[in-house]
Residue frames as a rotation matrix with the C-alpha (Angstrom) as fourth column:
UNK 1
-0.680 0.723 0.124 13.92
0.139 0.293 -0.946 -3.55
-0.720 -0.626 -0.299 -2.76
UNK 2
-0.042 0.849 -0.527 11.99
-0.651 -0.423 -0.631 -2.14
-0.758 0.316 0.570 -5.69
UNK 3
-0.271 -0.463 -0.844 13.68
-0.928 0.360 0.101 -4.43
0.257 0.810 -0.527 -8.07
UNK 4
-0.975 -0.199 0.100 12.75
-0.217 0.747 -0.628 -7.25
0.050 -0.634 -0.772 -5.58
UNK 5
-0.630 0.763 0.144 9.29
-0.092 0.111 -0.990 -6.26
-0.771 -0.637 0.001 -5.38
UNK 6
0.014 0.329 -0.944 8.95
-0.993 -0.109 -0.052 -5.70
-0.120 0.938 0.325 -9.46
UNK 7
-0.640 -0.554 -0.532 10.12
-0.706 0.698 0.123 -9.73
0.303 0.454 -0.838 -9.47
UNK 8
-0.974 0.110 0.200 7.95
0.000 0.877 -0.481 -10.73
-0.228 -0.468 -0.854 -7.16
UNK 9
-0.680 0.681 0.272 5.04
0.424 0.063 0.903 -9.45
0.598 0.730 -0.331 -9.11
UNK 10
-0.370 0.685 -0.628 3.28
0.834 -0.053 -0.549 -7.94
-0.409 -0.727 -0.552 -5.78
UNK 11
0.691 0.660 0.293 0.82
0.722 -0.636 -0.272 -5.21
0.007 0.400 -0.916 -6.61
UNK 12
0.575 -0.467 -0.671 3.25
0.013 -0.816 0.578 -2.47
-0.818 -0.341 -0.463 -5.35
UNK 13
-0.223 -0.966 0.133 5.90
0.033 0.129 0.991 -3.75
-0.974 0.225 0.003 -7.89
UNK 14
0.039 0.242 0.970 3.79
0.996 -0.085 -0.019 -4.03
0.078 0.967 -0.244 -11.12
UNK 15
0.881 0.231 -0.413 3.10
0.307 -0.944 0.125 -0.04
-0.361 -0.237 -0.902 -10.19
UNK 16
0.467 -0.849 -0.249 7.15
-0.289 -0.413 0.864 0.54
-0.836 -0.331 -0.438 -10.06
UNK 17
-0.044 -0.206 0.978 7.41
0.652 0.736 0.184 -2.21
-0.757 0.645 0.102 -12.83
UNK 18
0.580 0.687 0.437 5.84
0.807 -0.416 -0.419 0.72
-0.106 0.595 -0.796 -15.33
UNK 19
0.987 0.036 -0.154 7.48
0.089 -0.932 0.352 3.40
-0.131 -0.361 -0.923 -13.92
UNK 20
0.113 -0.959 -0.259 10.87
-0.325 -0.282 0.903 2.39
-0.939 -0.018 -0.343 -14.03
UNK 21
-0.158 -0.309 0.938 10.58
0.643 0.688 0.335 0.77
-0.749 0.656 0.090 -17.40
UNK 22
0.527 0.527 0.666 9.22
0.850 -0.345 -0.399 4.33
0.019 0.777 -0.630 -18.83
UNK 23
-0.388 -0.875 0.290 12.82
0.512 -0.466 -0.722 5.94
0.766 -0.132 0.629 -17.38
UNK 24
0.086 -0.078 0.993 10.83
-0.013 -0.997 -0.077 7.44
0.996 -0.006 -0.086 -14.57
UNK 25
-0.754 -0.194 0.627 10.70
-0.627 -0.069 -0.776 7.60
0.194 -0.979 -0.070 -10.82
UNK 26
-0.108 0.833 -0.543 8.28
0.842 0.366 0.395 5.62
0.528 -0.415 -0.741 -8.64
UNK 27
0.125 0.424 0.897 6.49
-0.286 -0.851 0.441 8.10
0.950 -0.311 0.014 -6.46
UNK 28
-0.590 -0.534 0.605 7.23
-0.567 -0.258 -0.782 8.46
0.574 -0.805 -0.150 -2.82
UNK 29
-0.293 0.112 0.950 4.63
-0.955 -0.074 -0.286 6.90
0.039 -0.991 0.128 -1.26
UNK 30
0.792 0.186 -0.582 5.22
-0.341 0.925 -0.168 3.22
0.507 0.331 0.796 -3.26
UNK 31
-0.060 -0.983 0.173 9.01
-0.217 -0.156 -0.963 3.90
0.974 -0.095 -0.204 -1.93
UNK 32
-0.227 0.182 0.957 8.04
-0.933 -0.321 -0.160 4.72
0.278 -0.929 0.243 1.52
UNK 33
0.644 0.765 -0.003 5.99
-0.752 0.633 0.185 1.53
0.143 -0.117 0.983 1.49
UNK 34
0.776 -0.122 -0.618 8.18
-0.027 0.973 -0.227 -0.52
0.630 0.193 0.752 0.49
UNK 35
-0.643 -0.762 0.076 11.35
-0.183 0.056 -0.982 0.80
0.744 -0.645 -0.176 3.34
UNK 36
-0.022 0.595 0.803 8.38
-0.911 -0.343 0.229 0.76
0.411 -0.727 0.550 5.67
UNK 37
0.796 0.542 0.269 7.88
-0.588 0.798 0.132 -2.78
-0.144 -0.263 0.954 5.34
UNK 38
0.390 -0.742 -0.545 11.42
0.438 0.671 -0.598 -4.12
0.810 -0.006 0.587 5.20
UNK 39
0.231 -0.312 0.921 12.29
-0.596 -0.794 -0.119 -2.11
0.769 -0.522 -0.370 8.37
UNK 40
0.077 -0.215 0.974 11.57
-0.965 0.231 0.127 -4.60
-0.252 -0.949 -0.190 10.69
UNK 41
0.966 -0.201 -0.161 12.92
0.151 0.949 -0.276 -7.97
0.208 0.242 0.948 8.57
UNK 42
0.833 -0.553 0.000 15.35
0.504 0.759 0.412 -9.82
-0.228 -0.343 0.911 9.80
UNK 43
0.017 -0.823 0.568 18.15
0.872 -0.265 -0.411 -8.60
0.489 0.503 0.713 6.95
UNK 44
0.107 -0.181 0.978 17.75
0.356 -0.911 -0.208 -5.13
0.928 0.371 -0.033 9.04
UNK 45
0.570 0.189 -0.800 18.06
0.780 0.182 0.599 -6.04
0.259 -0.965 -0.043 12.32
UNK 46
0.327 -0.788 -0.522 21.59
0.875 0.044 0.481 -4.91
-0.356 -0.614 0.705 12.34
UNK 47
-0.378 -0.084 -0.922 21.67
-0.285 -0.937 0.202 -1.90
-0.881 0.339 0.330 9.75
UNK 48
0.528 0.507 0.682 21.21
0.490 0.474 -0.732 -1.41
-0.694 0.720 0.002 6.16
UNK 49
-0.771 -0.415 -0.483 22.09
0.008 -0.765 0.645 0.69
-0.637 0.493 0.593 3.00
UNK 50
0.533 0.845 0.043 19.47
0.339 -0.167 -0.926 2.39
-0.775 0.508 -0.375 1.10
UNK 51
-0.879 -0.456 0.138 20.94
0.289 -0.282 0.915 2.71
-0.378 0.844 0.380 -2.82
UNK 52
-0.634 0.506 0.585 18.74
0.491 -0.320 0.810 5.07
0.597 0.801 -0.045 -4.51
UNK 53
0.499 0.863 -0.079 16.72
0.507 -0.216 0.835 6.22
0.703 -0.456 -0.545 -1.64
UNK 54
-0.190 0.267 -0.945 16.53
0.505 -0.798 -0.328 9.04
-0.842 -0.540 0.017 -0.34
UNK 55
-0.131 -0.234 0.963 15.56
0.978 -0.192 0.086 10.59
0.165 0.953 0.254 -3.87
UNK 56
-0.143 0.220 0.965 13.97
-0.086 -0.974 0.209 13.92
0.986 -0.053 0.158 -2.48
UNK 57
-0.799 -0.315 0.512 13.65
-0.265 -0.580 -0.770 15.84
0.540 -0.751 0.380 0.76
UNK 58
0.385 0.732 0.562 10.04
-0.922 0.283 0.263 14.63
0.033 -0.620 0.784 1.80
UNK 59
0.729 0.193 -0.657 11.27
-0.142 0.981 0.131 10.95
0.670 -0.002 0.742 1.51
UNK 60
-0.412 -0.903 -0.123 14.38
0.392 -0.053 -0.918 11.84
0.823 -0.426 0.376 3.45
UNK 61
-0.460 0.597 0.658 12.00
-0.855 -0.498 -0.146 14.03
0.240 -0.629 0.739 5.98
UNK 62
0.575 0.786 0.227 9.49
-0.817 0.539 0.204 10.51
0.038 -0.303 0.952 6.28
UNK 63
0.538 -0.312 -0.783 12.39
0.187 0.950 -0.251 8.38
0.822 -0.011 0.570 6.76
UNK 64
-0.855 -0.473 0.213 13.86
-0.131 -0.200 -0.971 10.08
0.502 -0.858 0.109 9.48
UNK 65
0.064 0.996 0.070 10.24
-0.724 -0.002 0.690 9.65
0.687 -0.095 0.721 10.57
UNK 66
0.569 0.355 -0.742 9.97
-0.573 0.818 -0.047 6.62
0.590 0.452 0.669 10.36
UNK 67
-0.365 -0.927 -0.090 13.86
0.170 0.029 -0.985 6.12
0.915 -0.375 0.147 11.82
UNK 68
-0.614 -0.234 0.754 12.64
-0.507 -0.616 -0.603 7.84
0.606 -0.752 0.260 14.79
UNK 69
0.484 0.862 -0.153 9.35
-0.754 0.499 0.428 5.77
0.445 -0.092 0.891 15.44
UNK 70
0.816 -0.181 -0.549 12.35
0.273 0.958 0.089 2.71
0.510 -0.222 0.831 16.20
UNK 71
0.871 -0.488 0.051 14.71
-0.066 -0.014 0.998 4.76
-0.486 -0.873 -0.044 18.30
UNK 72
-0.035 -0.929 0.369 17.58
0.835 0.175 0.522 4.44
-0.549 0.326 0.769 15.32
UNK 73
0.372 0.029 -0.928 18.85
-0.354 -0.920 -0.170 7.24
-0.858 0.392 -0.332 13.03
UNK 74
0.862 -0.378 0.337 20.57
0.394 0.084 -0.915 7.61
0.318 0.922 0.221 9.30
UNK 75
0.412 -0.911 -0.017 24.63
0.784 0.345 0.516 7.02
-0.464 -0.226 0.857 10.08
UNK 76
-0.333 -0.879 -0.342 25.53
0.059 -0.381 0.923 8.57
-0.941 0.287 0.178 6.85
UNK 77
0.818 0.436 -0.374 24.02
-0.102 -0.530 -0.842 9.92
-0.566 0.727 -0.389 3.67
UNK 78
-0.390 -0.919 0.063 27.10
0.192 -0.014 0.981 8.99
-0.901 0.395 0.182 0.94
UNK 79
0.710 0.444 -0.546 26.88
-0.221 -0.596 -0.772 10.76
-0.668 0.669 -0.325 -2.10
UNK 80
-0.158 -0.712 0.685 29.04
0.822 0.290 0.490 9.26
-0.547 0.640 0.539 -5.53
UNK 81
0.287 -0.259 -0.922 30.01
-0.381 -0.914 0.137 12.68
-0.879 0.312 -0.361 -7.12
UNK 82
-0.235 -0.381 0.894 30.60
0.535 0.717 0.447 11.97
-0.812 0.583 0.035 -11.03
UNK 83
-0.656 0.248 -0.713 30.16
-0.391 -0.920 0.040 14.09
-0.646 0.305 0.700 -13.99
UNK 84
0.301 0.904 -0.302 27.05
-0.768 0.043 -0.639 13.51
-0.565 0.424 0.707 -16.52
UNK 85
0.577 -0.007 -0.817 28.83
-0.814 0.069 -0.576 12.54
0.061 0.998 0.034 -19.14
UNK 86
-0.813 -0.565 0.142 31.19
-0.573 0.733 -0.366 9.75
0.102 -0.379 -0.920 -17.45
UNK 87
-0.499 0.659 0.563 28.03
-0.327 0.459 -0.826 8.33
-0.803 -0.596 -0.014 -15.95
UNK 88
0.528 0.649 -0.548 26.14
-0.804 0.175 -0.568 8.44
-0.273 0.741 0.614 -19.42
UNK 89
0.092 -0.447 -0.890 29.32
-0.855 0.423 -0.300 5.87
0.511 0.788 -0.343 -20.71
UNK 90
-0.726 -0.339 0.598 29.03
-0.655 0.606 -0.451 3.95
-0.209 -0.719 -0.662 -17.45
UNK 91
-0.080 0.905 0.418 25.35
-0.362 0.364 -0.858 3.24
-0.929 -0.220 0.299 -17.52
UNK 92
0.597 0.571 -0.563 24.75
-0.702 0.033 -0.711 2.92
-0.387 0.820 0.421 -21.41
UNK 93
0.081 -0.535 -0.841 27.58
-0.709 0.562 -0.425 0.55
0.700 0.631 -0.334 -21.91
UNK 94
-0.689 -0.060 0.722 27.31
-0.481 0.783 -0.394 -1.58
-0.542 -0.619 -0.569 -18.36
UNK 95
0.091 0.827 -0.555 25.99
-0.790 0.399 0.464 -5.06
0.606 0.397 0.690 -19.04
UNK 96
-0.500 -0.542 0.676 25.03
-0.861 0.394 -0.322 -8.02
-0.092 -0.743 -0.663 -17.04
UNK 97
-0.783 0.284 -0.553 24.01
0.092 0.933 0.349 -11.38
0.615 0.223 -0.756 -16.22
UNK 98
0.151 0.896 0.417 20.34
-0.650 -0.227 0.725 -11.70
0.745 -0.380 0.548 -15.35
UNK 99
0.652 0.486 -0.583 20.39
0.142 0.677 0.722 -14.71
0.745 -0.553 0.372 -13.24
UNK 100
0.389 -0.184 -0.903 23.49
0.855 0.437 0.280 -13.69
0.343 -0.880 0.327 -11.30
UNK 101
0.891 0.443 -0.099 24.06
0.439 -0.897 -0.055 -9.75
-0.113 0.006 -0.994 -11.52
UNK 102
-0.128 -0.981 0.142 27.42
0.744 0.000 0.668 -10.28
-0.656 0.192 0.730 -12.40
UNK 103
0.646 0.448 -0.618 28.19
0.132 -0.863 -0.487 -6.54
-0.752 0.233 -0.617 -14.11
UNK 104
-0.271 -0.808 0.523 30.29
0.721 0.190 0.666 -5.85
-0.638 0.558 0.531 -17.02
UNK 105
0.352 0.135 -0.926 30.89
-0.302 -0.920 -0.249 -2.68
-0.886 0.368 -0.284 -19.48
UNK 106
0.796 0.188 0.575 31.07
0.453 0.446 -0.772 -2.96
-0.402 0.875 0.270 -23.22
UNK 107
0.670 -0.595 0.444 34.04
0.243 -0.389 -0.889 -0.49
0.701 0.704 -0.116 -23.73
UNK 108
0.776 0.058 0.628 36.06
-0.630 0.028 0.776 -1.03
0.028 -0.998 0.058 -20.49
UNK 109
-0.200 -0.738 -0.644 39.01
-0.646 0.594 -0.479 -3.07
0.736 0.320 -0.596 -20.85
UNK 110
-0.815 -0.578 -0.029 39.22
-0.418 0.622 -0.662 -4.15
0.401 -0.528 -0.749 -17.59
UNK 111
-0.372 0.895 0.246 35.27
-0.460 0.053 -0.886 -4.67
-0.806 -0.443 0.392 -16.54
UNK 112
-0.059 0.806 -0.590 34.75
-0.998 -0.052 0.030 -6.63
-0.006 0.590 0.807 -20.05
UNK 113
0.763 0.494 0.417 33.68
-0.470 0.867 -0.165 -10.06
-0.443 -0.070 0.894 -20.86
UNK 114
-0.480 -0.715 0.508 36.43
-0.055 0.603 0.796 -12.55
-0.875 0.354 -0.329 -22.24
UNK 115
-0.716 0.286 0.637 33.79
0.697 0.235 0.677 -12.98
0.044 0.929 -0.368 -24.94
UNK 116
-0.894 0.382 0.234 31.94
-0.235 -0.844 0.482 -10.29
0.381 0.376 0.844 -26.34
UNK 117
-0.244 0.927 -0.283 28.12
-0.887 -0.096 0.451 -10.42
0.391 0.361 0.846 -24.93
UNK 118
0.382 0.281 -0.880 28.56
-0.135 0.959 0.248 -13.24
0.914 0.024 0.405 -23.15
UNK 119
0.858 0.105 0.503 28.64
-0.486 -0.151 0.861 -14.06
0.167 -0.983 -0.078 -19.07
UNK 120
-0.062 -0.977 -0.206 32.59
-0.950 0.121 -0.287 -15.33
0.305 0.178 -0.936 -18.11
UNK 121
-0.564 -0.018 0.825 30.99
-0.615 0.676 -0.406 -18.08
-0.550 -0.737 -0.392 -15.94
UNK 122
0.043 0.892 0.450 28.23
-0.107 0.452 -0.885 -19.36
-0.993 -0.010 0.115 -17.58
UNK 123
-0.878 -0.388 -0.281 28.54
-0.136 -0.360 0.923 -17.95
-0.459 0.848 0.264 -20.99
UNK 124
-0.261 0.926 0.275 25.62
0.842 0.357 -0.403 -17.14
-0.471 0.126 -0.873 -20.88
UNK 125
0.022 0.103 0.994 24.06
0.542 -0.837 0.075 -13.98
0.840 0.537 -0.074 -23.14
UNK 126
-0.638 -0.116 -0.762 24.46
0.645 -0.621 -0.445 -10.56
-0.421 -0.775 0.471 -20.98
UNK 127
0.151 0.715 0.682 21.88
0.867 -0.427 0.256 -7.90
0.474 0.553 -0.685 -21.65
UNK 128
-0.882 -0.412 0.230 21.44
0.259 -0.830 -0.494 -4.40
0.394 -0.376 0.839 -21.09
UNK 129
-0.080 0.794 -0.603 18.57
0.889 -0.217 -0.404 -3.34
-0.452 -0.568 -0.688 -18.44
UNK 130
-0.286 0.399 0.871 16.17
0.932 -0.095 0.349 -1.36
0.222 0.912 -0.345 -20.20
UNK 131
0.934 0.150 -0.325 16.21
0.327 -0.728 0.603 1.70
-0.146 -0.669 -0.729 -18.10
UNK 132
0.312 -0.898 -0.311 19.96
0.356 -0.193 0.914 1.98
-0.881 -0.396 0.260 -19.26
UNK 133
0.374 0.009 0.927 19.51
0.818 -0.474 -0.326 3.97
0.436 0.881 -0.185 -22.52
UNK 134
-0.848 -0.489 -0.204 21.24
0.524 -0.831 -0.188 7.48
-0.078 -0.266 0.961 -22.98
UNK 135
-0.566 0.396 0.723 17.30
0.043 -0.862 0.506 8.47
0.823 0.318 0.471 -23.05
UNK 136
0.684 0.578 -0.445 16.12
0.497 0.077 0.864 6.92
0.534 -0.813 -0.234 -19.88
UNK 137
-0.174 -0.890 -0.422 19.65
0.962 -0.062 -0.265 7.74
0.209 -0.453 0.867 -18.31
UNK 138
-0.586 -0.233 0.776 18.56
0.454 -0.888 0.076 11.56
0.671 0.397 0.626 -19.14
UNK 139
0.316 0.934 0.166 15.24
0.050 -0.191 0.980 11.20
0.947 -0.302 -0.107 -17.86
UNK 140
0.446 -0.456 -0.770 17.07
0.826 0.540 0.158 9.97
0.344 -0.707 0.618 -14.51
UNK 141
-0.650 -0.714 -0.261 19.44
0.760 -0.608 -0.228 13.14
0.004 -0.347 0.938 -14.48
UNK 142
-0.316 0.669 0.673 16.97
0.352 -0.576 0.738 15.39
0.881 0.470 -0.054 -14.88
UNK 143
0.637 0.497 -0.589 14.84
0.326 0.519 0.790 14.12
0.699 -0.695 0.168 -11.80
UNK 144
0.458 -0.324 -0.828 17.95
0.848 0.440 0.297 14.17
0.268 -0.838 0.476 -9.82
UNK 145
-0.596 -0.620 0.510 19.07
0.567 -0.775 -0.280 17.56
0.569 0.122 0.813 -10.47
UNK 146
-0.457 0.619 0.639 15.80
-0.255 -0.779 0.572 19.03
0.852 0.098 0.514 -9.73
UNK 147
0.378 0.595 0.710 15.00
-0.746 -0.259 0.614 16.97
0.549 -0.761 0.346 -6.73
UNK 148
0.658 -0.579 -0.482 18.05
0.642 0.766 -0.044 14.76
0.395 -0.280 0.875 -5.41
UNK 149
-0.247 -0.952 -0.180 20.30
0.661 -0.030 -0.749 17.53
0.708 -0.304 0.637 -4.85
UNK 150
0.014 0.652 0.758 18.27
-0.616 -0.592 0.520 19.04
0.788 -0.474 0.393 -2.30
UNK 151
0.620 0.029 -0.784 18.40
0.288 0.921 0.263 15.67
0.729 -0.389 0.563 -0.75
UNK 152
0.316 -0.822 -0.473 22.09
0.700 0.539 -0.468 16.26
0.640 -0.183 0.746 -0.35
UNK 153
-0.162 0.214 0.963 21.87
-0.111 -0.974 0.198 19.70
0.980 -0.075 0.182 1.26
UNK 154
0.545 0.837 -0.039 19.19
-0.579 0.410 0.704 18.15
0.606 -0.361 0.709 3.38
UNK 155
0.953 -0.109 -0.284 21.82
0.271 0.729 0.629 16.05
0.138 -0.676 0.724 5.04
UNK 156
0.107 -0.844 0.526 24.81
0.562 -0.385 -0.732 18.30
0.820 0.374 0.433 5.01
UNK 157
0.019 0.100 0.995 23.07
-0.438 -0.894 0.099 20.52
0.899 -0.437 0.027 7.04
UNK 158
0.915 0.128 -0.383 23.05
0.127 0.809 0.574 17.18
0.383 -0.574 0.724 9.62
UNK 159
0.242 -0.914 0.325 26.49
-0.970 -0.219 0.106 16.82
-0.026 -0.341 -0.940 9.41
UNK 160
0.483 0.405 0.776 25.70
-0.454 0.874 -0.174 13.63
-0.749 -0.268 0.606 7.48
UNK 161
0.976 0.069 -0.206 26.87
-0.216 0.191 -0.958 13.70
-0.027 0.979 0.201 4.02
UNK 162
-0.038 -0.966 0.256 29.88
-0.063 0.258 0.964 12.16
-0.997 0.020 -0.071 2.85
UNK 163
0.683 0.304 -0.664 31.01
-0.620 -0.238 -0.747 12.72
-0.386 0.922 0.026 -0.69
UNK 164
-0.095 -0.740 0.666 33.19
0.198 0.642 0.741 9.98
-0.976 0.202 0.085 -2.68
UNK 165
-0.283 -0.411 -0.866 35.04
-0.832 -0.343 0.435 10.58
-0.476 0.844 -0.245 -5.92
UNK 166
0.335 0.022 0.942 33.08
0.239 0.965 -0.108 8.09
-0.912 0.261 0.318 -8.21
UNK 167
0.968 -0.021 -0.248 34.31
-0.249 -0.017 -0.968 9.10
0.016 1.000 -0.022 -11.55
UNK 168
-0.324 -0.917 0.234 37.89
-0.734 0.399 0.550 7.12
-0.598 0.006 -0.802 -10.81
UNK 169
-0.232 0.328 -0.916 37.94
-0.772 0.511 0.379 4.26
0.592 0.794 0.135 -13.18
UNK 170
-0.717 0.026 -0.696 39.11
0.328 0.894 -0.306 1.47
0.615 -0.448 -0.649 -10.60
UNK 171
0.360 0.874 -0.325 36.07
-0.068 0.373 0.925 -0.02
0.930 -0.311 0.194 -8.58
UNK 172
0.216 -0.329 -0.919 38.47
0.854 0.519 0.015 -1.28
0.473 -0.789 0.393 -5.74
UNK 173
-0.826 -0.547 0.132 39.53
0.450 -0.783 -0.429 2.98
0.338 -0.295 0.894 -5.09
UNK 174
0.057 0.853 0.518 35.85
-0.397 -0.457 0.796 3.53
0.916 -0.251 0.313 -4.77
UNK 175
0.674 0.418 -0.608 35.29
0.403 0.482 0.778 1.11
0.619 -0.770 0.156 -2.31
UNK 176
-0.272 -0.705 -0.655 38.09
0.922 0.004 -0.387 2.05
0.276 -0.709 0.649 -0.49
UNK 177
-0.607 0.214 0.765 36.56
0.110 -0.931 0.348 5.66
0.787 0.295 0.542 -0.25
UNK 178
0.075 0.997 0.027 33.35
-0.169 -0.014 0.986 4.36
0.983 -0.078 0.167 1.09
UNK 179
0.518 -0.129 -0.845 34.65
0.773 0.494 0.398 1.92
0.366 -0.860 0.356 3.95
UNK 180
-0.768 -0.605 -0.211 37.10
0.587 -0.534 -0.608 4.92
0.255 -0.591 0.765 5.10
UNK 181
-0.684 0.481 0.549 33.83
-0.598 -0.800 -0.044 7.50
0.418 -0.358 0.835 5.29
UNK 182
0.627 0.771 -0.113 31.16
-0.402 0.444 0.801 4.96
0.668 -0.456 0.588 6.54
UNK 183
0.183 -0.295 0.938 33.95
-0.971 -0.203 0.125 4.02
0.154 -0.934 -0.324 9.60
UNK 184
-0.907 -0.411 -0.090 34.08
-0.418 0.904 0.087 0.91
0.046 0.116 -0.992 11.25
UNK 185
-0.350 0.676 -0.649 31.87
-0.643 0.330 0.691 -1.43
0.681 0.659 0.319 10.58
């Protein structure tokens, strides 16, 4: 959604546009805004997944709000355990195609391009999103130490959280993780 709103240029999104392009958070109550107003479109009739959101305990605390205001709750709260350093070689070497978010890693065997730098479909150039440096990446862990894992606490004590082993290599063992803790569907 924030990515969505940085594209469409709305006022909210230049704001976030800055922020994430200087490695840091957006502030809670651009965040808020923007779940506020996709709550009641269409694409959420039936559920959602928030990726990246909950970052801290008041935004988790004003989305259960919020939740509560429509009579639904938060299902599940999934957390991708991973150490620093794994994550630093994920992020700083993932690259993709802009136009179709197709994702690829630069030192990956199995997650690289056939050609170096270059999209399998299209062959078009791939780039790296500028928030994926090992100094924004830092800025990022920081943040989340100091006010993400609280988050996770925060929904433990629910009897919400579900952890999933993300530092496996293969993509297809995550997923399988997820779909077993998030139930049927």
């Amino acid at each position: 959604m924030l990515r969505a709103a940085v594209s469409a240029g709305t006022e909210v999104g230049k704001k976030a546009k800055a922020v994430m392009e200087s490695g840091g958070l957006v502030s809670d109550d651009i965040v808020i805004g923007i779940i506020k107003e996709n709550l009641d479109t269409p694409a959420c009739k039936k559920g959602f997944i928030l990726d990246g959101f909950p970052r801290t305990v008041a935004q988790a605390q004003a989305l259960d709000q919020e939740l509560k205001k429509k009579g639904v709750e938060i299902d599940t709260a999934v957390n991708f355990k991973i150490d620093d350093e794994m994550l630093y070689d994920r992020i700083t070497g993932r690259r993709i195609h802009k136009a179709s978010g197709r994702s690829y890693h630069v030192s990956n065997p199995k997650y690289m391009p056939k050609v170096a730098g270059k999209d399998d479909v299209t062959g078009e150039p791939l780039i790296q999103r500028p928030d994926d440096t090992r100094e924004k990446l830092g800025k990022r862990l920081q943040a989340f130490h100091a006010e993400t894992v609280p988050v996770l606490e925060y929904y433990k004590s629910k009897g919400k959280l579900f952890n999933v082993d993300a530092g496996q290599p293969n993509k297809e063992d995550i997923a399988k993780q997820i779909r077993a803790g998030l139930g049927p569907v």
